[in-house]
N, C-alpha and C positions, 0 to 999 in steps of 0.2 A: 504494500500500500504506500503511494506516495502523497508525500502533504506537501501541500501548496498553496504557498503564502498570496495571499492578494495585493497586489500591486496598491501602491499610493496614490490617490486621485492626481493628477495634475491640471489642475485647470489653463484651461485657455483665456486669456487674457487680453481683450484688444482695446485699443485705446483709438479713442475717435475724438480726431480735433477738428473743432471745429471754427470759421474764418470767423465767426462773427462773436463779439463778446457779449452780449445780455443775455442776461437769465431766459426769458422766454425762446428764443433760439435753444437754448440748453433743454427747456422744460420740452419743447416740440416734439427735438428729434429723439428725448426718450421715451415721448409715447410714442415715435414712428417705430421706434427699436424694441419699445415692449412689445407692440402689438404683432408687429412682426416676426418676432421669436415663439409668441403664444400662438400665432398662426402656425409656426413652423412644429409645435408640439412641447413646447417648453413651459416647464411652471418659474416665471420669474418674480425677483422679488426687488423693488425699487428702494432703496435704503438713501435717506435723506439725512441731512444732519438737522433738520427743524420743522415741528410740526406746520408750521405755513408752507413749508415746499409742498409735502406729503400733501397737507388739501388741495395747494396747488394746483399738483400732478392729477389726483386725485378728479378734480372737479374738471381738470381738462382734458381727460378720458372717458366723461360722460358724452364732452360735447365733440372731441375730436373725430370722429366719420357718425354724422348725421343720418343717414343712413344703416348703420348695423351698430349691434350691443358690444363692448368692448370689455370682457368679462372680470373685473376688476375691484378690490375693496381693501378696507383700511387693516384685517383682520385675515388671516390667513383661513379660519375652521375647521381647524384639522388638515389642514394643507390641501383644501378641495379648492381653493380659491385660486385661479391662474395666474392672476396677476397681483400683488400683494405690493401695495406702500406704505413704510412704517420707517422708524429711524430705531428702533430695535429688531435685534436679529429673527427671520422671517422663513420659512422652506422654500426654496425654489432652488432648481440649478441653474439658473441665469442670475445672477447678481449685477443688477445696473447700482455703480455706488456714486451717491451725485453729491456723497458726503465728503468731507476736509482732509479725511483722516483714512489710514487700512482697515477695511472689515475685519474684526476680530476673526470669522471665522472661514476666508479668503481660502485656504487649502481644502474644504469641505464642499466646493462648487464646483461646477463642470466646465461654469463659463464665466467670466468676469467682463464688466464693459465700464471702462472709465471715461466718461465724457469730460472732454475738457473746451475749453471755450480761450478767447484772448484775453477774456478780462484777467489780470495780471493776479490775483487772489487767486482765482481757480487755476491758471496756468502753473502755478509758482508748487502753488499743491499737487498741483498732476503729479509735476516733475519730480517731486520727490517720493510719492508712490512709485514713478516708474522705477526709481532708484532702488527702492526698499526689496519690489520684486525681483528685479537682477538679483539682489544682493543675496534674497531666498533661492538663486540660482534659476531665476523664474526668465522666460526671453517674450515681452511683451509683442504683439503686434499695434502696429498702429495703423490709424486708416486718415487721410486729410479728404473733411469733406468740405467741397468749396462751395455748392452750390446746397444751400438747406431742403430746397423744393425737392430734389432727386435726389435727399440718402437716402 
């Protein structure tokens, strides 16, 4: 009989910059990137550093495609919930973090997405997540989106 260790998750890690510095540009393209990973089969979880992001986000997934329901709330329940915004840790294997700081539990995801924007706050913090990850031996991608209409 052989025993066989399960490998350590390694998540994927992409970093999405983007041209434009405000908040709502930031807020946009992560509901275009939530919905679109929930489309793809993914339970994601938006992690905020402050409860006004989370409403934010929150209130702009009711409205963002008028058209169709965008399955989403502030509470996971039981992890049935796809897409989940909270500023404490949440189930999903997508972690969009729009927080300051590393997700405490950044090794236990599948996928990580760092949205970073020009305003110089949020750049300044990317950059040193990007850092932190190397440092965990972790090799980020990144992606430059220039045009916001078509990420």
């Amino acid at each position: 009989m052989t025993l066989t260790v399960a490998e350590p998750k390694v998540p994927r890690i992409d970093f999405y910059i983007l041209a434009a510095d405000t908040t709502e540009a930031r807020t946009h393209f992560c509901c275009r990137l939530a919905t679109k990973a929930w489309r793809d089969g993914h339970r994601v979880f938006i992690r905020t550093d402050s409860e006004a992001t989370a409403d934010a986000i929150d209130a702009l997934l009711w409205t963002a495609q008028p058209s169709s329901f965008i399955p989403h709330g502030r509470q996971s329940h039981d992890g049935e919930t796809p897409i989940v915004i909270d500023t404490a840790p949440q189930p999903g294997d997508l972690l969009i973090n729009l927080a300051q700081d590393m997700p405490e539990d950044w090794q236990q995801r599948q996928r990580i997405a760092e949205i970073i924007t020009a305003n110089p706050e949020i750049r300044d913090a990317g950059r040193q997540r990007y850092r932190e990850y190397h440092r965990a031996g972790k090799k980020p991608h990144t992606h430059d989106i220039a045009d916001q209409e078509h990420a």
